[in-house]
MARMAR-434365 format. One record per residue (C-alpha): residue number from 1; residue in three letters; x, y, z. Coordinates in steps of 0.05 Angstrom, whole numbers. Layout:
N
SITE  seq  type       x       y       z
SITE  NUM   ala       X       Y       Z
...
This chain:
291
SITE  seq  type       x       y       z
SITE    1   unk     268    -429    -536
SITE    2   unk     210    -455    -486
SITE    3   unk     200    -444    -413
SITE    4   unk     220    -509    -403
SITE    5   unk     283    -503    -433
SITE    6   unk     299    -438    -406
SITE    7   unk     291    -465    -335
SITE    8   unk     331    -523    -355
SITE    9   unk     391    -477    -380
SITE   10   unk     390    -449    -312
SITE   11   unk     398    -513    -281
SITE   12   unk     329    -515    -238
SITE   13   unk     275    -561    -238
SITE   14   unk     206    -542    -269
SITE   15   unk     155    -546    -231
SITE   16   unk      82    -570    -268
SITE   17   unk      57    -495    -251
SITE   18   unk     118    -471    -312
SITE   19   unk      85    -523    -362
SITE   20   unk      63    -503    -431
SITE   21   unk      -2    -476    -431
SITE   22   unk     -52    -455    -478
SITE   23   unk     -49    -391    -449
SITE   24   unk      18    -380    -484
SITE   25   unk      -7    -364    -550
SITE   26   unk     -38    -304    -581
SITE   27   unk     -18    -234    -597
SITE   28   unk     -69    -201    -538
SITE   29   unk     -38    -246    -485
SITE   30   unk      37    -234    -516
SITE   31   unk      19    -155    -516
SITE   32   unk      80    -137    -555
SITE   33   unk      56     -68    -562
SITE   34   unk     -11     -29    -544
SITE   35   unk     -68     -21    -592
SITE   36   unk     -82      38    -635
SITE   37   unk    -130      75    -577
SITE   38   unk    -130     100    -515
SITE   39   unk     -90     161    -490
SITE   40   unk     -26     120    -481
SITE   41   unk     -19     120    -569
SITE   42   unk      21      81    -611
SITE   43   unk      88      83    -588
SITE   44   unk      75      51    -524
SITE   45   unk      98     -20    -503
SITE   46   unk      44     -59    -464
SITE   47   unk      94    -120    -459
SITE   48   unk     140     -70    -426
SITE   49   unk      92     -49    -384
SITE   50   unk      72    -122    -369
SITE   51   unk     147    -142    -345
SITE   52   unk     158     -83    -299
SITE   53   unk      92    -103    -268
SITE   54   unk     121    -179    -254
SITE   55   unk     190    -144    -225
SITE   56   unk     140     -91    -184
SITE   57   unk     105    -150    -157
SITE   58   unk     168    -172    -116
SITE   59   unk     170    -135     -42
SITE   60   unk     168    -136      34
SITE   61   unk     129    -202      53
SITE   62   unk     129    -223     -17
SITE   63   unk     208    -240     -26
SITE   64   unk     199    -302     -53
SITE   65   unk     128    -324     -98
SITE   66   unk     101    -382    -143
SITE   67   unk      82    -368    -214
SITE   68   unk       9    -370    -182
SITE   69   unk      23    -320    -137
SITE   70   unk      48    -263    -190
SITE   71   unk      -1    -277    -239
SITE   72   unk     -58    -260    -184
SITE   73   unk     -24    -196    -159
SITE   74   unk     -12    -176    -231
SITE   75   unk     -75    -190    -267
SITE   76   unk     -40    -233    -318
SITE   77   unk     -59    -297    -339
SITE   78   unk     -14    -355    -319
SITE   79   unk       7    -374    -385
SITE   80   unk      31    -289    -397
SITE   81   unk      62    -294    -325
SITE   82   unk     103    -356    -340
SITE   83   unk     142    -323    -402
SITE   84   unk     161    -260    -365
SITE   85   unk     182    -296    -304
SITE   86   unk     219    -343    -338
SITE   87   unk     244    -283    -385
SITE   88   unk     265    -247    -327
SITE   89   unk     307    -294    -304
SITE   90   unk     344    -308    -368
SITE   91   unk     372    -236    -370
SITE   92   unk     391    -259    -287
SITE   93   unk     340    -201    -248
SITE   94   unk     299    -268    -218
SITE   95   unk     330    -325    -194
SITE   96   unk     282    -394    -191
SITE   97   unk     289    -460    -156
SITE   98   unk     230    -487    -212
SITE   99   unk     169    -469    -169
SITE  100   unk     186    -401    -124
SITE  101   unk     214    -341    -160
SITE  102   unk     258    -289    -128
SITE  103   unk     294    -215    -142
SITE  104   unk     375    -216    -155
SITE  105   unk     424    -159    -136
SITE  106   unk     417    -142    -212
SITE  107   unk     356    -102    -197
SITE  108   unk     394     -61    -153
SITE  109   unk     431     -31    -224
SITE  110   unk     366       7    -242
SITE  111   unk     366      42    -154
SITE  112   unk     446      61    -167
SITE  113   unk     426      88    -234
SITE  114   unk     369     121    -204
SITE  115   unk     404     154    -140
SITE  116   unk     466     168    -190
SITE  117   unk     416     211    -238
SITE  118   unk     390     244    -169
SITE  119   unk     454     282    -151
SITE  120   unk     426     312     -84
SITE  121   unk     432     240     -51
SITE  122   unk     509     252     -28
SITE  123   unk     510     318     -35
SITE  124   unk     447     328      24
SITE  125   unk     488     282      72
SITE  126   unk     522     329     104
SITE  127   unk     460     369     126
SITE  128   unk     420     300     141
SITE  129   unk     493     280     183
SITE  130   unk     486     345     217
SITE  131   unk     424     343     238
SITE  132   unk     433     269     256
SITE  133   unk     491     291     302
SITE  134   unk     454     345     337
SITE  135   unk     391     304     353
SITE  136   unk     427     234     357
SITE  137   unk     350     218     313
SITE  138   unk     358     190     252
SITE  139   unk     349     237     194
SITE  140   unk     318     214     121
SITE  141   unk     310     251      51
SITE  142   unk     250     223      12
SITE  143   unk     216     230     -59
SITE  144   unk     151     205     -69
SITE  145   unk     129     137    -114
SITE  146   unk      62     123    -130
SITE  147   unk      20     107     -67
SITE  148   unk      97     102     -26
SITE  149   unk     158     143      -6
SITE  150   unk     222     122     -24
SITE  151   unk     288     139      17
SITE  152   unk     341     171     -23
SITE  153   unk     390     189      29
SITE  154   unk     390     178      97
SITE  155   unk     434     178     157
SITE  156   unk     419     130     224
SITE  157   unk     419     154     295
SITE  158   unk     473     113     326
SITE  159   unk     430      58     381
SITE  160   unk     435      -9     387
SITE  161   unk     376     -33     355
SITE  162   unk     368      -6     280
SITE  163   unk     302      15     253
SITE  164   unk     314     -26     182
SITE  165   unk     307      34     142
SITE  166   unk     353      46      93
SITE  167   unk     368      77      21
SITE  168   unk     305      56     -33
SITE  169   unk     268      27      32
SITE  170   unk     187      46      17
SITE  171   unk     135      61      62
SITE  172   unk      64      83      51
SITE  173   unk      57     160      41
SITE  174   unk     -16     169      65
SITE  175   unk      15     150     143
SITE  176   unk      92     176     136
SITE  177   unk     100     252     153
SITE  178   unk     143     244      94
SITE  179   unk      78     228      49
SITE  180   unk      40     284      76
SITE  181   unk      93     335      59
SITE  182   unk     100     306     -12
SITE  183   unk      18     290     -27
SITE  184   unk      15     373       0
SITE  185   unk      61     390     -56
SITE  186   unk      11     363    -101
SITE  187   unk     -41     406    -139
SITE  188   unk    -113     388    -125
SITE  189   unk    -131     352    -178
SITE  190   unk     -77     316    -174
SITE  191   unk     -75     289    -106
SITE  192   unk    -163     277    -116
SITE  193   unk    -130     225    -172
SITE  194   unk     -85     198    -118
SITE  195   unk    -135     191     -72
SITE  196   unk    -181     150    -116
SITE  197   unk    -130     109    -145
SITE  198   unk     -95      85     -75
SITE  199   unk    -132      63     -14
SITE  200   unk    -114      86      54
SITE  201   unk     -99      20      88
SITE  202   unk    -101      29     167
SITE  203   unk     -27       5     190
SITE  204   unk     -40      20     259
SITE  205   unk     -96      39     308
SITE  206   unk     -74     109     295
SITE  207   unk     -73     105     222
SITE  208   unk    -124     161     195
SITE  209   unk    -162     131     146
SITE  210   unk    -222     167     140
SITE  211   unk    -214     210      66
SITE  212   unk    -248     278      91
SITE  213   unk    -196     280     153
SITE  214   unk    -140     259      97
SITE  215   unk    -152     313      69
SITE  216   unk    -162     359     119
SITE  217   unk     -84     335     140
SITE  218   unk     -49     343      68
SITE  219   unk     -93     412      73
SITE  220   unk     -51     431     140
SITE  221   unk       1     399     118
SITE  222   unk       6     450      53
SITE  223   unk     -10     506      92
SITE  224   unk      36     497     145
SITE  225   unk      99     473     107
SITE  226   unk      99     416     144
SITE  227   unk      81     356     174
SITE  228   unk      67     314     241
SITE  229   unk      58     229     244
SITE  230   unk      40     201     320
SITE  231   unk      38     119     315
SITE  232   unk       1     123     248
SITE  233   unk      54      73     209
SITE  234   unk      83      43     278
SITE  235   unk      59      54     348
SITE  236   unk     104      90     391
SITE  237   unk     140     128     330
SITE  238   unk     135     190     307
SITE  239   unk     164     236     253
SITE  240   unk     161     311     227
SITE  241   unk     179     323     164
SITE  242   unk     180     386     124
SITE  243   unk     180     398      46
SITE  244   unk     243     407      -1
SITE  245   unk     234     450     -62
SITE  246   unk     259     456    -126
SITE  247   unk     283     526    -164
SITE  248   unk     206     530    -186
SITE  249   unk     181     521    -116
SITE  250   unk     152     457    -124
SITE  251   unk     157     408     -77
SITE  252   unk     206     347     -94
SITE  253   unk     234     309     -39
SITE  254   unk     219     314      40
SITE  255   unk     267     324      93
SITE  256   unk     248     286     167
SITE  257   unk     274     268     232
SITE  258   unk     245     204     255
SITE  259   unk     238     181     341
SITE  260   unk     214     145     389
SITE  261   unk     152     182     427
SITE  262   unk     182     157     493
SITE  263   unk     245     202     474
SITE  264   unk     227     266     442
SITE  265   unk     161     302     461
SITE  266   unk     113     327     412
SITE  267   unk     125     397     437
SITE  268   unk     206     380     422
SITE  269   unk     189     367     347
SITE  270   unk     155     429     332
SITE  271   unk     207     471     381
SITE  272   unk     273     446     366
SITE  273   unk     271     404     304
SITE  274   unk     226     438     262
SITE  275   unk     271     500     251
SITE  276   unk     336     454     236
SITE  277   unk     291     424     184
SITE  278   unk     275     478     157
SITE  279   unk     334     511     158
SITE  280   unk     368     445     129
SITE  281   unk     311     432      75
SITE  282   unk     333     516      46
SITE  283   unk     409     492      41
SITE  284   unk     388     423      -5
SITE  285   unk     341     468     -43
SITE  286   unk     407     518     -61
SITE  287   unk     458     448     -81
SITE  288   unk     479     465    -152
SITE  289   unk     453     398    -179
SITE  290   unk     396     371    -220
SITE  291   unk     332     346    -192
């Protein structure tokens, strides 16, 4: 079946960017599976690859986005674009109107899956509800994704305005005390490879940027088992967060409390909240459940 008619089937009108294309054709373009080298080896799927790059390419300020649009923030050709968007939303995980492309609550299957596999979501509420309760701040559990955190269980201070965060939201880890905690857990090597691969994009005035004073924070952040953000992701927030271990000691989620500087002192964070953290972050590491 063509794009075309695939777009027809779903009842949309295609717009001349979905057109055949010359592009279409050929097995390097098609990447149905990855060559013979490299350290990835024979049994891996570069088409695979290829679509979970076209569904990756879909977030905050980039909701909705031409077939133009993905093929440039994906490094695929237009013609290699076209079939996985248009393949994505046969199976119904993108909707179209013919020339903008957009997620559908199918996604969400793979984050229920996901926080289902997890186990300590539900079973870490209580602490994060207690804590919560005691502060009236809004207390999160995070695991870390690449260059971002992701929020696996969270519970909101009650207030009239809401701070939009919620369960799967991501933020960047380089400028989240959630981030710093996690990238500390990291060995050496390891965070030197995350370092190089992911660039530390100023968000705020605030945001430290500079890679030899990055460092010198995941160092502290490492040695002191925890971690301090003032207006580095927003201005006039801040956040401590401290690390969550697994049986082996390594670091696998972070625990935070997140506030408004114009509420809770710096002082506060490391007097009050850091011990209930801690004290918290020991009773998640003890749930009898798989990481």
């Amino acid at each position: 079946m063509t794009g075309r008619r695939v777009a027809e089937r779903q009842g949309v009108r295609t717009d001349p960017d979905l057109a055949e294309t010359g592009q279409d054709s050929g097995g390097q373009d098609a990447g149905e599976t990855a060559g013979g080298g490299g350290a990835r080896g024979l049994e891996f799927v570069l088409s695979l690859e290829r679509g979970l790059a076209v569904l990756c390419a879909f977030g905050p300020g980039r909701e909705r986005m031409t077939l133009t649009q993905v093929a440039a923030l994906t490094g695929l050709s237009r013609g290699t674009a076209r079939r996985f968007l248009l393949t994505l939303a046969e199976l119904d995980f993108l909707a179209s109107d013919g020339k903008l492309f957009w997620l559908t609550p199918k996604v969400l299957r793979f984050s229920h899956g996901y926080l289902a596999s997890f186990g300590r979501s539900e079973a870490a509420r209580p602490h994060l509800q207690a804590i919560s309760d005691h502060f009236n701040e809004s207390c999160s559990l995070a695991v870390l994704d690449g260059a971002e955190v992701v929020y696996v269980a969270r519970v909101e201070a009650r207030r009239v305005f809401s701070s939009r965060i919620d369960i799967g939201t991501r933020l960047p880890a380089h400028c989240t005390a959630l981030g710093r905690v996690l990238l500390g857990g990291l060995e050496p090597e390891a965070l030197e490879a995350w370092m190089a691969r992911y660039p530390l994009a100023p968000w705020t005035e605030r945001t430290v940027v500079d890679p030899a004073l990055f460092r010198q924070r995941i160092q502290e952040a490492r040695r002191q088992r925890h971690a301090i953000i003032d207006g580095e992701t927003e201005l006039g927030s801040r956040s401590i967060a401290v690390p969550v271990p697994d049986p082996a000691g390594r670091t696998v989620a972070a625990l935070n409390i997140g506030a408004s500087a114009a509420r809770v002192s710096l002082a506060q964070m490391r007097r009050e909240m850091l011990p209930a953290l801690r004290a918290a972050a020991e009773r998640i590491a003890t749930l009898a459940l798989p990481w």
